[in-house]
C-alpha positions as CSV (number, residue, x, y, z in Angstrom):
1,X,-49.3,72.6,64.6
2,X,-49.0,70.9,68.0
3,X,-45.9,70.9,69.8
4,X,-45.5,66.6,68.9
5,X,-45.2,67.2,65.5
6,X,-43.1,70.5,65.7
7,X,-40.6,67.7,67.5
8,X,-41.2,65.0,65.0
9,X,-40.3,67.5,62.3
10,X,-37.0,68.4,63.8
11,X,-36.4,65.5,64.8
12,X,-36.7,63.5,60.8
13,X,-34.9,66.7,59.4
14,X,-32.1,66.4,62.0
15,X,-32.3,62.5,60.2
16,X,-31.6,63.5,56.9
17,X,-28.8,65.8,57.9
18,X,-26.8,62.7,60.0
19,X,-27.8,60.4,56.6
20,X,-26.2,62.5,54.4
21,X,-23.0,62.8,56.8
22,X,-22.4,59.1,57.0
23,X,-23.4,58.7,53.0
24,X,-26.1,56.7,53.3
25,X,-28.1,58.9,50.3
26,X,-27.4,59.1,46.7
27,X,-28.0,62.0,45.1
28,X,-32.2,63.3,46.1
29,X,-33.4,59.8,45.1
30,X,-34.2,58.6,49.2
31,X,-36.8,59.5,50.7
32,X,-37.8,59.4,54.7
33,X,-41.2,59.3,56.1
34,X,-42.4,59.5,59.9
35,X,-45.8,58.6,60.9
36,X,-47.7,61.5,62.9
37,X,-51.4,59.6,63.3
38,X,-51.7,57.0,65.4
39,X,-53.2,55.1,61.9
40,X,-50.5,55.8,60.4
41,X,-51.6,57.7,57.4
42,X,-50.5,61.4,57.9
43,X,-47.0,61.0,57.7
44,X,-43.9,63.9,57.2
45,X,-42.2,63.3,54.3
46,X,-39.0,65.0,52.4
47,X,-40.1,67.5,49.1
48,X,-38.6,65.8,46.1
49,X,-35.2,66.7,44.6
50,X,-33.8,68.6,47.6
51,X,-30.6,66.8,49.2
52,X,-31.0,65.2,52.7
53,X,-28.3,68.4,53.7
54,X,-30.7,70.9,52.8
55,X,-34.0,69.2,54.1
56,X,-35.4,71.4,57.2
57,X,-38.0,70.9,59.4
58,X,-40.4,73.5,57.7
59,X,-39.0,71.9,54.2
60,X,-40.9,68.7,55.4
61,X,-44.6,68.1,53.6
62,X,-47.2,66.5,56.0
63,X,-48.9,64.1,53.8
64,X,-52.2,61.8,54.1
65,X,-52.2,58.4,52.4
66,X,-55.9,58.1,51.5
67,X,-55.6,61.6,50.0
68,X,-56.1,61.2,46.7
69,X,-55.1,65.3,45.7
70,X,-52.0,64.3,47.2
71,X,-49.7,64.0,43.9
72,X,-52.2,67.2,42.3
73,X,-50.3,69.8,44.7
74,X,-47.8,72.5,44.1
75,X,-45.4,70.7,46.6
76,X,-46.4,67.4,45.3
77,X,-43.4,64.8,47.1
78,X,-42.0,62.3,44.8
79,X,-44.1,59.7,43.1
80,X,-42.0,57.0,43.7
81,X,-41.2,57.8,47.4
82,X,-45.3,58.8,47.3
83,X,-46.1,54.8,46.3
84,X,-43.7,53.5,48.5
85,X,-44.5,55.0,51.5
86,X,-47.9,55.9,51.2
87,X,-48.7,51.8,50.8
88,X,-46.9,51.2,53.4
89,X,-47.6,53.6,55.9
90,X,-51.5,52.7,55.4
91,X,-50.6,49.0,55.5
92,X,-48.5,48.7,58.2
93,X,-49.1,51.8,61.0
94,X,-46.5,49.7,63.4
95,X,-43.9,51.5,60.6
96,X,-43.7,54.8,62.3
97,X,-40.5,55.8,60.2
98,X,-39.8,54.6,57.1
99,X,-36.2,54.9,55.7
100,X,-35.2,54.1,52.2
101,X,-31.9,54.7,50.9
102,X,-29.5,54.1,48.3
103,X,-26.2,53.6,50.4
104,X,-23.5,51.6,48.9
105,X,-23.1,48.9,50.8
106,X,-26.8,48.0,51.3
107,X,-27.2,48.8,47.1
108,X,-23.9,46.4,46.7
109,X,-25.4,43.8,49.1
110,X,-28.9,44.0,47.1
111,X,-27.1,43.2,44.3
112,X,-24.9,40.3,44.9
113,X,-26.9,37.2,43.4
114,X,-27.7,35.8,47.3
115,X,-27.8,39.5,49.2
116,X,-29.1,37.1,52.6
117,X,-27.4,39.0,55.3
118,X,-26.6,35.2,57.6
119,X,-26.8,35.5,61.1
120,X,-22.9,34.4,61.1
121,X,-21.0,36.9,64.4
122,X,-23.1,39.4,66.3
123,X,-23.4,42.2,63.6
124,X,-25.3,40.3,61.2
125,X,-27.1,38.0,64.2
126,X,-29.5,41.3,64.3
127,X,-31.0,40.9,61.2
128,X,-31.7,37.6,61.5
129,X,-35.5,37.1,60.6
130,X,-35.9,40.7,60.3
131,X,-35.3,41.1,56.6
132,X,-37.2,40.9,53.3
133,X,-35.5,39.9,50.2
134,X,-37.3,41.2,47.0
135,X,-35.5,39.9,44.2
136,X,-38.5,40.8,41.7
137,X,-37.8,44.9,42.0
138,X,-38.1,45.7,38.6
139,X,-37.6,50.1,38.6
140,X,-39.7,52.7,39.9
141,X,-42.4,52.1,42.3
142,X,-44.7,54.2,39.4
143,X,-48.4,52.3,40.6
144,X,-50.5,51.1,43.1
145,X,-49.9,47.7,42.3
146,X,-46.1,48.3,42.9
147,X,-46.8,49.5,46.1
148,X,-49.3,46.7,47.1
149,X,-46.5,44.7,45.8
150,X,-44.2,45.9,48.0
151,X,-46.6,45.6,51.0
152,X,-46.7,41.7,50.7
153,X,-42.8,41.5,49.9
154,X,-42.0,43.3,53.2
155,X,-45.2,41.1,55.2
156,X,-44.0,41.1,59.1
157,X,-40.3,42.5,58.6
158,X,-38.9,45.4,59.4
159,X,-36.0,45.5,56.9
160,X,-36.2,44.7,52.5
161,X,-33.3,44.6,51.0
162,X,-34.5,45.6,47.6
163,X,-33.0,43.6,44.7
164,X,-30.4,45.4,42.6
165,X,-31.5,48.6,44.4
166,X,-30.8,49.5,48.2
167,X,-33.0,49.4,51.3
Protein backbone atom coordinates (compact mmCIF):
# COMPACT_ATOMS: atom_id res chain seq x y z
CA UNK A 1 0.00 0.00 0.00
CA UNK A 2 1.67 3.26 -0.78
CA UNK A 3 2.27 5.77 1.76
CA UNK A 4 -0.94 8.22 -0.10
CA UNK A 5 -3.31 5.90 0.70
CA UNK A 6 -1.93 4.85 4.18
CA UNK A 7 -2.73 8.90 4.69
CA UNK A 8 -5.99 8.85 3.02
CA UNK A 9 -6.96 5.96 5.24
CA UNK A 10 -6.20 7.76 8.46
CA UNK A 11 -7.24 10.59 7.39
CA UNK A 12 -11.40 9.35 6.37
CA UNK A 13 -11.20 7.16 9.61
CA UNK A 14 -10.04 10.20 11.66
CA UNK A 15 -13.60 11.60 9.68
CA UNK A 16 -15.87 9.24 11.01
CA UNK A 17 -14.51 9.57 14.54
CA UNK A 18 -15.12 13.78 14.41
CA UNK A 19 -18.74 12.82 12.61
CA UNK A 20 -19.77 10.86 15.30
CA UNK A 21 -18.54 13.47 17.96
CA UNK A 22 -20.57 16.30 16.56
CA UNK A 23 -23.70 13.71 15.81
CA UNK A 24 -23.85 13.98 12.44
CA UNK A 25 -24.51 9.84 12.05
CA UNK A 26 -27.44 7.79 13.04
CA UNK A 27 -26.93 4.72 14.19
CA UNK A 28 -24.30 2.55 11.20
CA UNK A 29 -26.69 3.71 8.39
CA UNK A 30 -23.94 6.60 6.84
CA UNK A 31 -21.55 5.78 4.97
CA UNK A 32 -18.16 7.80 3.77
CA UNK A 33 -16.18 7.23 0.70
CA UNK A 34 -12.71 8.79 -0.52
CA UNK A 35 -11.61 8.47 -3.99
CA UNK A 36 -7.90 6.90 -4.16
CA UNK A 37 -7.64 6.82 -8.37
CA UNK A 38 -7.37 9.63 -10.13
CA UNK A 39 -10.73 8.07 -12.09
CA UNK A 40 -12.26 7.91 -9.41
CA UNK A 41 -13.29 4.33 -9.11
CA UNK A 42 -11.13 2.75 -6.32
CA UNK A 43 -12.47 4.48 -3.49
CA UNK A 44 -12.16 3.65 0.71
CA UNK A 45 -15.21 3.05 2.07
CA UNK A 46 -16.60 2.16 5.77
CA UNK A 47 -17.48 -1.92 6.39
CA UNK A 48 -21.25 -1.97 7.02
CA UNK A 49 -22.82 -1.97 10.47
CA UNK A 50 -19.79 -0.70 12.40
CA UNK A 51 -20.37 2.83 14.09
CA UNK A 52 -18.43 5.86 12.72
CA UNK A 53 -16.51 5.60 16.52
CA UNK A 54 -15.20 2.31 15.87
CA UNK A 55 -14.31 2.73 12.12
CA UNK A 56 -10.23 2.57 11.85
CA UNK A 57 -8.03 3.04 9.19
CA UNK A 58 -7.37 -0.73 8.63
CA UNK A 59 -11.36 -1.28 9.21
CA UNK A 60 -11.66 0.78 5.85
CA UNK A 61 -12.43 -1.66 2.55
CA UNK A 62 -10.71 -0.25 -0.71
CA UNK A 63 -13.32 -0.82 -3.21
CA UNK A 64 -13.48 -0.62 -7.20
CA UNK A 65 -16.69 0.58 -8.91
CA UNK A 66 -16.56 -1.43 -12.09
CA UNK A 67 -15.92 -4.50 -9.98
CA UNK A 68 -18.60 -6.50 -10.36
CA UNK A 69 -17.47 -9.29 -7.33
CA UNK A 70 -17.59 -6.37 -5.26
CA UNK A 71 -21.05 -7.15 -3.26
CA UNK A 72 -19.87 -11.28 -3.58
CA UNK A 73 -17.00 -10.66 -0.77
CA UNK A 74 -16.69 -11.74 2.76
CA UNK A 75 -16.35 -7.92 3.66
CA UNK A 76 -18.90 -7.04 1.21
CA UNK A 77 -19.77 -2.83 2.32
CA UNK A 78 -23.27 -2.04 2.38
CA UNK A 79 -25.47 -2.27 -0.65
CA UNK A 80 -27.08 0.81 -0.32
CA UNK A 81 -23.90 2.89 0.53
CA UNK A 82 -22.35 0.31 -2.46
CA UNK A 83 -25.14 1.95 -5.07
CA UNK A 84 -24.77 5.29 -3.89
CA UNK A 85 -21.40 5.76 -3.99
CA UNK A 86 -20.16 3.41 -6.42
CA UNK A 87 -22.48 5.49 -9.20
CA UNK A 88 -21.28 8.27 -8.15
CA UNK A 89 -17.79 7.89 -7.70
CA UNK A 90 -17.70 6.46 -11.43
CA UNK A 91 -19.88 9.33 -12.58
CA UNK A 92 -18.41 12.18 -11.17
CA UNK A 93 -14.35 11.48 -10.27
CA UNK A 94 -14.32 15.51 -9.29
CA UNK A 95 -16.22 13.87 -5.94
CA UNK A 96 -13.06 12.79 -4.20
CA UNK A 97 -15.05 12.31 -0.80
CA UNK A 98 -18.41 11.52 -0.62
CA UNK A 99 -20.27 12.12 2.74
CA UNK A 100 -23.74 10.95 3.46
CA UNK A 101 -25.33 11.25 6.57
CA UNK A 102 -28.39 11.15 8.55
CA UNK A 103 -27.85 14.24 11.00
CA UNK A 104 -30.91 15.85 12.33
CA UNK A 105 -30.94 18.93 11.15
CA UNK A 106 -30.07 18.11 7.46
CA UNK A 107 -32.86 14.91 7.86
CA UNK A 108 -35.39 17.71 9.46
CA UNK A 109 -34.48 20.23 6.59
CA UNK A 110 -34.99 17.30 3.91
CA UNK A 111 -38.15 16.94 5.21
CA UNK A 112 -39.92 20.20 5.60
CA UNK A 113 -42.25 20.42 2.35
CA UNK A 114 -39.70 23.26 0.69
CA UNK A 115 -36.18 21.99 2.34
CA UNK A 116 -34.41 25.04 -0.21
CA UNK A 117 -31.67 26.25 2.05
CA UNK A 118 -32.19 30.46 0.57
CA UNK A 119 -29.20 32.26 0.33
CA UNK A 120 -30.79 34.77 3.08
CA UNK A 121 -27.35 35.99 5.71
CA UNK A 122 -23.89 34.55 5.13
CA UNK A 123 -24.40 30.96 6.54
CA UNK A 124 -26.89 29.84 4.05
CA UNK A 125 -25.23 32.37 1.09
CA UNK A 126 -22.69 29.21 0.77
CA UNK A 127 -24.98 26.94 -0.46
CA UNK A 128 -26.37 28.97 -2.87
CA UNK A 129 -26.38 27.08 -6.23
CA UNK A 130 -24.50 24.33 -4.74
CA UNK A 131 -27.41 22.09 -3.76
CA UNK A 132 -29.58 19.35 -5.26
CA UNK A 133 -33.05 18.90 -3.99
CA UNK A 134 -34.43 15.29 -4.70
CA UNK A 135 -37.77 15.20 -3.63
CA UNK A 136 -38.54 11.81 -5.52
CA UNK A 137 -36.21 9.64 -2.86
CA UNK A 138 -38.43 6.89 -2.42
CA UNK A 139 -36.11 4.20 0.27
CA UNK A 140 -33.08 2.40 -0.23
CA UNK A 141 -30.81 3.03 -3.04
CA UNK A 142 -31.33 -1.16 -3.75
CA UNK A 143 -30.40 -0.88 -7.98
CA UNK A 144 -28.52 0.43 -10.54
CA UNK A 145 -31.15 2.52 -11.70
CA UNK A 146 -31.45 4.18 -8.24
CA UNK A 147 -28.04 5.01 -8.42
CA UNK A 148 -28.07 6.34 -12.05
CA UNK A 149 -30.94 8.13 -10.67
CA UNK A 150 -29.20 9.72 -8.22
CA UNK A 151 -26.36 10.66 -10.59
CA UNK A 152 -28.68 12.93 -12.72
CA UNK A 153 -30.45 14.36 -9.40
CA UNK A 154 -27.07 15.57 -8.07
CA UNK A 155 -25.86 16.79 -12.04
CA UNK A 156 -23.11 19.73 -11.35
CA UNK A 157 -23.68 20.12 -7.37
CA UNK A 158 -21.90 19.34 -4.82
CA UNK A 159 -24.55 19.00 -2.07
CA UNK A 160 -28.36 16.79 -2.35
CA UNK A 161 -30.42 17.27 0.17
CA UNK A 162 -32.24 14.01 -0.05
CA UNK A 163 -36.06 14.20 0.39
CA UNK A 164 -37.44 12.93 3.76
CA UNK A 165 -33.96 11.46 4.25
CA UNK A 166 -30.58 13.47 5.06
CA UNK A 167 -27.60 14.46 2.92
Amino acid sequence: MSADIRQMRVDLAAVFRMAAHYNWHESIANHFSLSVSDDGKKFLMNPKWVHFDNITASSLLLVDADDPQTMTRADAPDPTAWIIHGHLHRAAPQARCILHVHSPYATAVASLADPEIKPIDQNTARFFNRVAYDDHYGGLAENDDEGARLVRVLGNKSIMMMGNHGV
